[in-house]
C-alpha positions as CSV (number, residue, x, y, z in Angstrom):
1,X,109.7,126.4,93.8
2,X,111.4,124.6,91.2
3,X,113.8,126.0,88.5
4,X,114.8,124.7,85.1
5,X,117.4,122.6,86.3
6,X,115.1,120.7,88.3
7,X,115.4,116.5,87.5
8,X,112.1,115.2,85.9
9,X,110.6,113.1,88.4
10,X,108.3,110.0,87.2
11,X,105.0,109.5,89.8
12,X,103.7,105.4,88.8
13,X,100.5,105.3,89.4
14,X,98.8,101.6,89.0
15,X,94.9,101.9,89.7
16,X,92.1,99.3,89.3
17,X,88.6,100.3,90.6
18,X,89.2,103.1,91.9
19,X,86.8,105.6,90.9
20,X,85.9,106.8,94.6
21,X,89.2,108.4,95.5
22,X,91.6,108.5,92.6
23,X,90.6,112.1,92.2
24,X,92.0,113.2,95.7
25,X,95.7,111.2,94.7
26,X,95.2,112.9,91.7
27,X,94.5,116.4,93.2
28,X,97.5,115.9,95.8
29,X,100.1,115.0,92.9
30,X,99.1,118.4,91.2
31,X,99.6,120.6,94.2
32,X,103.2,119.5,94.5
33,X,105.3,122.5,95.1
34,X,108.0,120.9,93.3
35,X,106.7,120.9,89.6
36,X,108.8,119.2,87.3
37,X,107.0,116.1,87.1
38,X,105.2,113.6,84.9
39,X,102.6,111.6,85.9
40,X,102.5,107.9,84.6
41,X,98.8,107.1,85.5
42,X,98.1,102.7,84.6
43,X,94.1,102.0,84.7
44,X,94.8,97.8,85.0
45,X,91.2,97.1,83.5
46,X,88.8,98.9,85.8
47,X,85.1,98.3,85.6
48,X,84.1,101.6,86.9
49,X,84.4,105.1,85.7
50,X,88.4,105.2,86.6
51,X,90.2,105.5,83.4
52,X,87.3,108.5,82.7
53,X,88.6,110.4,85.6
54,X,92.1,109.7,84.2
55,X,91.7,110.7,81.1
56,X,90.1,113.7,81.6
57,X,93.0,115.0,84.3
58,X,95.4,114.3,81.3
59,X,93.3,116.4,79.1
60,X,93.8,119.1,81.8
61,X,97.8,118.4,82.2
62,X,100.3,117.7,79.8
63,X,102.3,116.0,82.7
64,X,99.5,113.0,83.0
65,X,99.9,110.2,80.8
66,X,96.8,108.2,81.0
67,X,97.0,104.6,79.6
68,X,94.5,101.7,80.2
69,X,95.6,98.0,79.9
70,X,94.0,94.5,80.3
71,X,93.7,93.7,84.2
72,X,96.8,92.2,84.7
73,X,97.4,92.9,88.5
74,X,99.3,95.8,90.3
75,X,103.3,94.7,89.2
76,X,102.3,94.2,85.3
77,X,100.8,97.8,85.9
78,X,103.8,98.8,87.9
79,X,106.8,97.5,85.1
80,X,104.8,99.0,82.4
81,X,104.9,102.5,84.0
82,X,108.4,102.1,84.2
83,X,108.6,101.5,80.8
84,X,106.7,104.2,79.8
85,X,108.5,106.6,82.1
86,X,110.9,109.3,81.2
87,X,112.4,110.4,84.8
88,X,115.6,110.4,86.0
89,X,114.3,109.4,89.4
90,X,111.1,107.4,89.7
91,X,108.4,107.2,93.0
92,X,105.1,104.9,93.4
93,X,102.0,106.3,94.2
94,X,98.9,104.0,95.2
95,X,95.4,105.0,93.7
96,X,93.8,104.9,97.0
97,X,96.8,107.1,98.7
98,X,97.8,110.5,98.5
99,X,100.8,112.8,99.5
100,X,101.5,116.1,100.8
101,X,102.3,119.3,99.2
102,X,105.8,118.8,99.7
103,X,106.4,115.0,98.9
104,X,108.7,115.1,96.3
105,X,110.2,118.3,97.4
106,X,111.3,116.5,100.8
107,X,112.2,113.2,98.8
108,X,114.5,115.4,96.1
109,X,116.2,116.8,99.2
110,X,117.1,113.9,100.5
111,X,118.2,112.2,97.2
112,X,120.4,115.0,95.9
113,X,122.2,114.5,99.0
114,X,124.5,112.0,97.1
115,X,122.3,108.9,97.4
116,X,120.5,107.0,95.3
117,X,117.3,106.2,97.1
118,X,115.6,108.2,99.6
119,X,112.9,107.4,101.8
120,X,110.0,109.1,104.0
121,X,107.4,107.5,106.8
122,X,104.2,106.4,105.5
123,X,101.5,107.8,107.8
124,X,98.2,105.7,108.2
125,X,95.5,106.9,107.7
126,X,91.6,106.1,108.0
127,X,89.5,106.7,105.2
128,X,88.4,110.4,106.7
129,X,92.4,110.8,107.0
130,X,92.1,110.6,110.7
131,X,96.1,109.2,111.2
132,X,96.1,105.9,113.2
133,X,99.6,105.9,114.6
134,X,100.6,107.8,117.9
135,X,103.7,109.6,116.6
136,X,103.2,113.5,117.0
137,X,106.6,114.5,116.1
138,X,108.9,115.0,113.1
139,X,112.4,116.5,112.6
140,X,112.2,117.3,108.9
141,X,116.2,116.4,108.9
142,X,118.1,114.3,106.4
143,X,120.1,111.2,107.8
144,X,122.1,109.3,105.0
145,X,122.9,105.6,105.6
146,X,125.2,103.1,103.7
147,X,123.4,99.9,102.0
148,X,123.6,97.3,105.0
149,X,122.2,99.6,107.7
150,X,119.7,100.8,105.8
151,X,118.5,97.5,105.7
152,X,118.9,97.0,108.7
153,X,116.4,100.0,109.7
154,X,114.1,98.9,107.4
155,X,113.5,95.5,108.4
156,X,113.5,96.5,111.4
157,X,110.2,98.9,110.2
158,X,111.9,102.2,110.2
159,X,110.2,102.8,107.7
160,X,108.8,99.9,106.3
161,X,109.3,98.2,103.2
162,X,106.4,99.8,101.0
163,X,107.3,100.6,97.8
164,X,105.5,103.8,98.0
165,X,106.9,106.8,100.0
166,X,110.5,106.2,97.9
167,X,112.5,108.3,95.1
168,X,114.4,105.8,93.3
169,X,117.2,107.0,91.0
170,X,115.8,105.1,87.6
171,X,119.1,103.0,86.7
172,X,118.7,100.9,90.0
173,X,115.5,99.4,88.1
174,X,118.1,97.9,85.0
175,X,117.8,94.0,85.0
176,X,115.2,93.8,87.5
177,X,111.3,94.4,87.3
178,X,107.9,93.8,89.8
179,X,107.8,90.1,90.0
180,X,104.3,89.5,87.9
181,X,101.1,87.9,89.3
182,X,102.5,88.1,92.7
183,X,101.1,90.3,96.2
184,X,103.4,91.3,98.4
185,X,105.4,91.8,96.0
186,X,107.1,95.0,97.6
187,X,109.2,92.6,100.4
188,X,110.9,91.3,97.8
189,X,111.1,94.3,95.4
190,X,112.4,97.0,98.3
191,X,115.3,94.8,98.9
192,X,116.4,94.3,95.7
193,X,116.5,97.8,94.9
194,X,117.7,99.0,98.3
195,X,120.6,95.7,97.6
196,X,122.1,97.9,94.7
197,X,122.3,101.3,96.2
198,X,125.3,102.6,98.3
199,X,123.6,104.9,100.1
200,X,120.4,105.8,101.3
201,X,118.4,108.7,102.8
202,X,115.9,108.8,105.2
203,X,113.6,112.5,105.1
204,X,111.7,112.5,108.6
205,X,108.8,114.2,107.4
206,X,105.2,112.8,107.3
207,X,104.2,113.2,103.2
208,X,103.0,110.2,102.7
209,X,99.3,108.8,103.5
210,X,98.2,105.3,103.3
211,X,94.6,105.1,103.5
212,X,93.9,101.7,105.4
213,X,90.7,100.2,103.2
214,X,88.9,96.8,104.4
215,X,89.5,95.5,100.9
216,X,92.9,96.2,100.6
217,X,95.7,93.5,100.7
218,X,96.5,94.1,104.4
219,X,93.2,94.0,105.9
220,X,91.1,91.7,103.5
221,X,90.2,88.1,104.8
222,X,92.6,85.5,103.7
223,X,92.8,83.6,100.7
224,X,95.0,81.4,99.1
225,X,97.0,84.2,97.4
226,X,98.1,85.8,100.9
227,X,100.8,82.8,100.2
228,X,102.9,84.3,98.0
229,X,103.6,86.0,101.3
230,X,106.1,83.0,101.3
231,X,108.0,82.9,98.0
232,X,108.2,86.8,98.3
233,X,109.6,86.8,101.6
234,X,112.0,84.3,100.8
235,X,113.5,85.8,97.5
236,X,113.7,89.0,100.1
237,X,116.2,86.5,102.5
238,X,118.2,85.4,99.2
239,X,118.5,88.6,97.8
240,X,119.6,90.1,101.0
241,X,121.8,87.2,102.6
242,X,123.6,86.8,99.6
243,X,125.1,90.7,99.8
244,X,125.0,91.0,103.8
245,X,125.3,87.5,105.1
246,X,125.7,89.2,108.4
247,X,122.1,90.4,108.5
248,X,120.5,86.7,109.0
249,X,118.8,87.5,112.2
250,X,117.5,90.6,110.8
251,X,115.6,89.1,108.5
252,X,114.2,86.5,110.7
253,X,113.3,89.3,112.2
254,X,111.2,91.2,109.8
255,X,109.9,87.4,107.8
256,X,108.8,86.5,111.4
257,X,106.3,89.6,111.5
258,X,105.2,89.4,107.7
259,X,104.5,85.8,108.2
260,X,102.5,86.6,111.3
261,X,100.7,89.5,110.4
262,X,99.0,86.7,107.3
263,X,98.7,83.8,109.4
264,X,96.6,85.9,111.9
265,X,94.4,86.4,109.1
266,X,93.6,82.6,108.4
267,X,90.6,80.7,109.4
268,X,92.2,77.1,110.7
269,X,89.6,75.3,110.0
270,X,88.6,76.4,106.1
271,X,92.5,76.5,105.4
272,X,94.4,73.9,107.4
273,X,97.1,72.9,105.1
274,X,98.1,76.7,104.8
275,X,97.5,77.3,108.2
276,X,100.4,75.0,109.6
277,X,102.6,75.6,106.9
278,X,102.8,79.5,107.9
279,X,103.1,78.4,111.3
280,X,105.8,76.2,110.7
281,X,107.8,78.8,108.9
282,X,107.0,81.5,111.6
283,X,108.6,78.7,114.1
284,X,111.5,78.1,111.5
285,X,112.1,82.4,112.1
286,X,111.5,82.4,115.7
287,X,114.2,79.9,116.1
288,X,117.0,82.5,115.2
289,X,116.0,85.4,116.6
290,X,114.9,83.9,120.2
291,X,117.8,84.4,122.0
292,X,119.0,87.3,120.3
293,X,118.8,91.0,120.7
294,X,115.6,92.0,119.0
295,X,115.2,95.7,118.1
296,X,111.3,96.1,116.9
297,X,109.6,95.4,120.5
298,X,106.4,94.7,118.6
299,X,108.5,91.5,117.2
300,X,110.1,91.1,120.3
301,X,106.4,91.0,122.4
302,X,105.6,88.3,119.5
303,X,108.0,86.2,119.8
304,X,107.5,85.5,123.3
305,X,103.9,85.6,123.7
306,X,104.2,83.4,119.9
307,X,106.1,80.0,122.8
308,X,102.5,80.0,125.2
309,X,100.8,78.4,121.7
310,X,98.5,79.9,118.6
311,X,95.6,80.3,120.5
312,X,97.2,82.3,123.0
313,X,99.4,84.2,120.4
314,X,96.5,84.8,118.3
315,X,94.5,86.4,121.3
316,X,97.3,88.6,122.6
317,X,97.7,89.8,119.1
318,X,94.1,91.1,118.4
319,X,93.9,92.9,121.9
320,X,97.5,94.8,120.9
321,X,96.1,95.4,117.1
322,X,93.2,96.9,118.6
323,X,94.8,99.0,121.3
């Protein structure tokens, strides 16, 4: 429950297409037990029955905003939410996802705690919600970390650096905004934000559920916009390094596993330019971090089993992505 002095949280919700299960996002945002919330709800040009569904939860709802723009891809959607918001703290909700009762409840706990961002794990999910990680156990407690090792934690996956699953007190977004036309764009954008808080909270509480789909960006076949994987991962280093130069390896670290995890993706022989020049860069991050202590032993297994060649890198990591 919820009482009058209750912050109004924003919930951005960018959808495209997404007809067949924006209803249950929808239906979880609504069962919130903490109620003081708007609902920001961008249809980016969908050719199915999407912005329908929208607009005829806002009709129900005074807290759902429905507005429909020109497809313009998921950032455009996401900075024009923003701009549309009212909140004085602001969260990210994809279509295709949805939350527990007690998602925002847990994340205004751990953001009242005198932080300005606070952070939850994102469960996977299947699409019949069957969860696809092994972890059976959570705390429910409250840690609070300053800036630099809450980087740390989250390059080092823990949790990872999804936009979703965050409360974001609203000022951190002044000056800075979803960089437009790009994927990935949440490497870079994560950072940023996380780069002008001083401290951070992490809930340990499993609220949030991301429905792995074949056609989203993680597990769709390559193409040649999986590059910006690149230019987003490399604003990430910037933006990062420039604050906590002391946190080099770290990245390495984390740009090592997001430039694996797309070159995996690639067929050599359709895309041979891109090919090597992922492969170069994912040498160019192994370098550091080789004979260094290496914290995430899924990276750690890579970057070993990465020295015996790509065909005998790319083996080993199907058999562990299927185990």
């Amino acid at each position: 429950m919820n009482n009058s002095k209750d912050p109004l949280v924003s919930i951005i919700v960018p959808s495209y297409n997404s007809e067949e299960y924006i209803s249950k996002c929808i239906d979880s945002l609504l069962k919130q037990s903490f109620t003081n919330f708007e609902i920001i709800a961008i249809d980016d040009g969908s050719q199915d029955d999407t912005f329908n569904k929208l607009k005829n939860y806002s009709k129900k709802d005074s807290r759902i905003k429905c507005v429909r723009e020109k497809n313009s891809g998921r950032s455009v959607a996401r900075n024009n939410g923003l701009s549309k918001s009212s909140g004085k703290y602001v969260t990210f909700v994809d279509s295709d996802d949805y939350v527990s009762s007690e998602y925002l409840a847990h994340l205004i706990d751990g953001i009242t705690s005198n932080t300005e961002i606070a952070m939850i794990d994102i469960i996977p999910v299947n699409d019949e919600g069957m969860i696809l990680n092994n972890r059976k156990h959570y705390a429910s407690n409250i840690s609070i970390s300053r800036c630099k090792e809450s980087i740390r934690r989250v390059l080092h996956q823990k949790p990872d650096n999804e936009i979703c699953g965050k409360l974001f007190k609203r000022e951190l977004f002044e000056n800075l905004e979803f960089p437009i036309g790009k994927i990935y764009e949440d490497l870079y954008m994560t950072f940023a934000l996380m780069c002008k808080a001083k401290k951070i909270s992490f809930v340990d509480s499993p609220d949030y559920f991301y429905v792995q789909r074949s056609n989203n960006t993680m597990n769709s076949d390559f193409n040649k916009k999986n590059m910006d994987i690149l230019e987003m991962g490399e604003k990430a280093r910037k933006t990062i390094l420039c604050k906590y130069p002391e946190l080099e390896n770290d990245v390495s670290s984390k740009l090592f596993a997001a430039y694996s995890n797309v070159w995996m993706k690639i067929n050599k022989d359709k895309y041979e330019r891109e090919y090597g020049l992922l492969w170069s860069e994912i040498k160019k991050n192994r370098s550091k971090i080789l004979f260094t202590k290496i914290e995430n032993r899924n990276v750690l297994f890579g970057v070993y089993a990465s020295l015996l060649g790509t065909d005998i890198y790319r083996n080993i990591y199907k058999i562990v992505r299927k185990r």
